[in-house]
C-alpha positions in Angstrom: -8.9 -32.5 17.3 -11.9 -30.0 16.9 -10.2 -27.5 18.8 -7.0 -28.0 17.3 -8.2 -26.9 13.8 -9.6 -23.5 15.5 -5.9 -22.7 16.3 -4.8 -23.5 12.9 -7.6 -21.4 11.2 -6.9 -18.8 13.7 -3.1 -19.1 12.5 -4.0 -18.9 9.1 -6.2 -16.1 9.8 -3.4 -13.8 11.2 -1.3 -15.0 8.0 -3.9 -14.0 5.6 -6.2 -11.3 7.0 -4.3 -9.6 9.4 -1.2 -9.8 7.2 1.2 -10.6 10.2 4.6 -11.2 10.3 6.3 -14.7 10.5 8.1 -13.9 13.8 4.4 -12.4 15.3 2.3 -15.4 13.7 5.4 -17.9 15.8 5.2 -15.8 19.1 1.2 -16.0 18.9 1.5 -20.0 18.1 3.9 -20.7 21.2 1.8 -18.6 23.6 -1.3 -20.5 22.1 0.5 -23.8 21.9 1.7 -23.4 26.2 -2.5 -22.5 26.5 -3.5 -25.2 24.8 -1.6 -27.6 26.9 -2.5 -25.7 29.8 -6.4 -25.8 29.6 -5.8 -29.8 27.9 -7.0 -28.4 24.5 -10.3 -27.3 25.9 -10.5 -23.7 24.7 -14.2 -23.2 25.7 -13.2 -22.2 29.2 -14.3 -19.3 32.2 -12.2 -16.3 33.1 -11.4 -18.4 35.8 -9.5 -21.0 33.8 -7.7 -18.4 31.9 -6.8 -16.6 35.1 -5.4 -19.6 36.5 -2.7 -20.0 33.5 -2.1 -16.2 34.1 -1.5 -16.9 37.5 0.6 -20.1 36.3 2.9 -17.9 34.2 3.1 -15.5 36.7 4.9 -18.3 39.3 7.0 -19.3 36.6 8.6 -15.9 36.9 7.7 -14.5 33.7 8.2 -10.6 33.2 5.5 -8.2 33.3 6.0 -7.4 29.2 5.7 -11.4 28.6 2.8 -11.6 30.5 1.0 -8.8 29.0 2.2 -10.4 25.7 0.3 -13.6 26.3 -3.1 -11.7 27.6 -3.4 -9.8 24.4 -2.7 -13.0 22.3 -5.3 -14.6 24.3 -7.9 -11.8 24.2 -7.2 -11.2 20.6 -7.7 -15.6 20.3 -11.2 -15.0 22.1 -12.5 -12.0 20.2 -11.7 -14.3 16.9 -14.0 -16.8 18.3 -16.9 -14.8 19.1 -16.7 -12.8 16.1 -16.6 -16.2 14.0 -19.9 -17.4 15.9 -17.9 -20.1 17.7 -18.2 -19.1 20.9 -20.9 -16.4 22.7 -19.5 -15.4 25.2 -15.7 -14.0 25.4 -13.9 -15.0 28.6 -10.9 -12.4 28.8 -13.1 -9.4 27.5 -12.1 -8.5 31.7 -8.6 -9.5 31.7 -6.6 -6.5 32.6 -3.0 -5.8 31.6 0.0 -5.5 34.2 1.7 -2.1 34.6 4.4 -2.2 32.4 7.7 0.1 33.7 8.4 2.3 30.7 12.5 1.9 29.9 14.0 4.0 27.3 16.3 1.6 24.6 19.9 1.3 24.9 21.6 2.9 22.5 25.2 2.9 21.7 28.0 6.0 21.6 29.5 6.7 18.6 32.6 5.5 19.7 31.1 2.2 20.9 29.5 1.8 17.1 33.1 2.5 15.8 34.3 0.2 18.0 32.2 -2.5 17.1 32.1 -1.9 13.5 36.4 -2.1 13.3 35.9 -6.2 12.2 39.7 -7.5 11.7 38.7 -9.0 8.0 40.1 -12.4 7.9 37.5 -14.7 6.4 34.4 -14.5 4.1 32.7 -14.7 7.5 33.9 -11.6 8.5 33.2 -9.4 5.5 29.7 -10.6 5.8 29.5 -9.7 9.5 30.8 -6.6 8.7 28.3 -6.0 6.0 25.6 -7.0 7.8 26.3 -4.2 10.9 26.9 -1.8 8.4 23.7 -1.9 7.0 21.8 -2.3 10.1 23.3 0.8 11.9 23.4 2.9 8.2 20.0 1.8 7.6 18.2 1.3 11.2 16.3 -1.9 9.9 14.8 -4.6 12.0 17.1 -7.8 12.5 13.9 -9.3 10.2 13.9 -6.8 7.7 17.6 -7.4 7.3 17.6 -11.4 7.4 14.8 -11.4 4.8 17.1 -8.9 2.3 17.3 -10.5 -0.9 20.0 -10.0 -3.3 17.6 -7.9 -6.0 16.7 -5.7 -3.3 20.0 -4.2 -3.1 20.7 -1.3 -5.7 24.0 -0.3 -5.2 24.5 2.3 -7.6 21.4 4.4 -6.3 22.9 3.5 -2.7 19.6 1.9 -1.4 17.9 -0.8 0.1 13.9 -2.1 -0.6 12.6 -4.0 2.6 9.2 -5.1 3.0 8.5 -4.3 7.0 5.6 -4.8 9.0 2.1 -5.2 7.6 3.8 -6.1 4.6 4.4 -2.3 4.0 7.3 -1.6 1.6 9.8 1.2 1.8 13.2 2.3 0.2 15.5 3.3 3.0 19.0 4.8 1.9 22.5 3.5 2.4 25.7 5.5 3.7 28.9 5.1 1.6 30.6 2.5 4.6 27.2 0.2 4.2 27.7 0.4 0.6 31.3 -0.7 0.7 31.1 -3.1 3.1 28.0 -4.9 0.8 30.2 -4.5 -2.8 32.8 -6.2 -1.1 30.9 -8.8 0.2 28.3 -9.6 -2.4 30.7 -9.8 -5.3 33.6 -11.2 -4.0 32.8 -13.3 -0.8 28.9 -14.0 -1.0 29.1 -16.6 -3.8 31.9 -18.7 -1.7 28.9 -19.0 1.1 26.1 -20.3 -1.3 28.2 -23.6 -1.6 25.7 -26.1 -3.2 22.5 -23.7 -2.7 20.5 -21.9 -5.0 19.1 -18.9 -3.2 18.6 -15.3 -2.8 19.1 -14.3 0.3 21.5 -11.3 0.7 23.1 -12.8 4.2 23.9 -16.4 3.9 25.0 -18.7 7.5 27.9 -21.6 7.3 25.5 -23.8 5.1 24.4 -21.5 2.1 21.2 -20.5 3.4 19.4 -17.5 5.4 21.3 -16.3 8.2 19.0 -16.8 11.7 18.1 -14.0 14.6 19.9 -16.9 16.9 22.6 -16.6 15.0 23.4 -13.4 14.1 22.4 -12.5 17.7 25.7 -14.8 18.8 27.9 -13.3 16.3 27.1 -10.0 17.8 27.3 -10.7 21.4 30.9 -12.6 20.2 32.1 -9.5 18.6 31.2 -7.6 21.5 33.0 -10.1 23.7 36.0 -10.0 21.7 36.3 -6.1 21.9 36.2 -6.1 25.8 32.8 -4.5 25.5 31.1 -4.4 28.4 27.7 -2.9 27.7 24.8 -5.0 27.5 23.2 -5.1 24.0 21.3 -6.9 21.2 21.6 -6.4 17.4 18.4 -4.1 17.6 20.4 -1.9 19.7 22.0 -0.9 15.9 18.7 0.2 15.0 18.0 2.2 18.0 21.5 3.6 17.9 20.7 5.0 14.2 17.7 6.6 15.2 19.1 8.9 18.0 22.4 9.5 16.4 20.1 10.8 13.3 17.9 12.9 15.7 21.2 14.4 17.5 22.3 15.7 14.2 19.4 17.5 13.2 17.2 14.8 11.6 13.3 15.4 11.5 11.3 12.9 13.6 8.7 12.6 10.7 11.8 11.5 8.4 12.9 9.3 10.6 9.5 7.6 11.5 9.5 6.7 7.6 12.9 5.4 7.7 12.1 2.8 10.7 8.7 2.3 8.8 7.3 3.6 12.1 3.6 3.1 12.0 2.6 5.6 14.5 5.1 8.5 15.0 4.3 8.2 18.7 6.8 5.3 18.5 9.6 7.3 16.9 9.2 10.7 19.8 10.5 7.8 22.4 13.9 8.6 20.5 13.7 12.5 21.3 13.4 11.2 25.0 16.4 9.4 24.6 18.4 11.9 23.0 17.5 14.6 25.9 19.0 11.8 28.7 21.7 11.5 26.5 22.4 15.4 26.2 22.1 15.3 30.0 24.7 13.1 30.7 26.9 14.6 28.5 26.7 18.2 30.4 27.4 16.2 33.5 30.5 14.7 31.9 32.1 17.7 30.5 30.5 20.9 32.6 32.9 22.1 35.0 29.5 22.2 37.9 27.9 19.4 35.9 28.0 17.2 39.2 
């Protein structure tokens, strides 16, 4: 039981002093939670005992970016405890990550984003569906950022958005006049059909009146895809990788749009300009008469 109310105060501790997401503070709980059941809740253990659930994971056939997900959790876990005093001595200080293969992100065409944004609007379901991709590829937001929208952080009249990103940093990130349509639509006339019997303000609302989930807007998605007999593999965040290059081919400055991803670092945002070179590369091979 000891040891079990280390993991919760090292929870909390992300919550409150590290100001972590949600979805970070759940990812670090389940690794935590599979190496607490691993090691039988004894977390005062060797390198050797941490290796072993390395190797474990490893067997299981987890990828190289999962495992290197659980060895900084658990290094990060272990310099918590010997900065708190509670244990001396750190057991992964030595753990070493695995070479990770650098892949670029998958990004859409333009005609691929027109394609998937032409929603036959039948239902209330489908005008929010269609508001919800709007915003995401006019606005480049994380599928978090976007699920935790309220309704007050809309301002439709100055065409904007407020989201609170990671590190609980705010920013105001501007709306295209199809994202604006597509919310006007759906907030006044379809949004208050969805709340049913429930009393909150979340902008995107599921079958029961409350907060549309990652699970499933990620289904909706893939369905739409499906539905339009396209084939390329993708996930919702695709949208926000997709807004960043189509910016960048059209003359956008990195630096303006590492402050509209809320980019940290704008080392993260000049993966884009790599992306936009393979892009221009395939595009010469496609239309240049000695391209091939």
């Amino acid at each position: 039981m000891k040891n079990r109310n280390i993991f919760n105060d090292y929870l909390d501790y992300l919550k409150i002093d590290k100001k972590y997401s949600q979805n970070t503070i759940l990812s670090y709980q389940s690794n935590l939670e599979h190496y607490y059941n691993f090691v039988k809740g004894e977390i005062f253990v060797s390198k050797k005992e941490i290796l072993q659930f390395i190797e474990t994971l490893h067997k299981e056939g987890k990828s190289s970016r999962t495992l290197a997900h659980y060895i900084t959790v658990l290094k990060e876990f272990y310099k918590y405890l010997e900065r708190e005093g509670i244990n001396k001595e750190n057991p992964s200080i030595y753990l070493e990550q695995p070479k990770l293969k650098k892949s670029l992100p998958h990004v859409l065409s333009e005609e691929e984003i027109t394609k998937l944004l032409d929603i036959p609007l039948r239902s209330p379901y489908d005008y929010r569906n269609k508001a919800m991709l709007e915003v995401l590829y006019s606005s480049g937001l994380r599928i978090s950022e976007l699920l935790d929208t309220m309704v007050y952080d809309v301002n439709l009249e100055a065409c904007t958005i407020k989201v609170m990103g990671k590190g609980s940093k705010e920013r105001i990130v501007p709306l295209g006049d199809y994202a604006v349509a597509a919310l006007t639509i759906y907030m006044y006339d379809y949004r208050p059909s969805l709340l049913k019997k429930e009393k909150n303000d979340f902008l995107f609302l599921n079958c029961r009146g409350k907060r549309m989930s990652r699970q499933a807007f990620f289904k909706i998605v893939k369905q739409l895809a499906i539905e339009k007999g396209m084939k390329t593999d993708f996930s919702p965040h695709t949208l926000r990788h997709s807004f960043a290059t189509h910016l960048l081919k059209y003359g956008a400055d990195l630096r303006s749009i590492q402050e509209l991803l809320g980019h940290a670092s704008l080392a993260t945002t000049q993966i884009y300009t790599h992306v936009a070179n393979e892009q221009r590369k395939e595009d010469y091979k496609k239309t240049h008469p000695h391209g091939n």
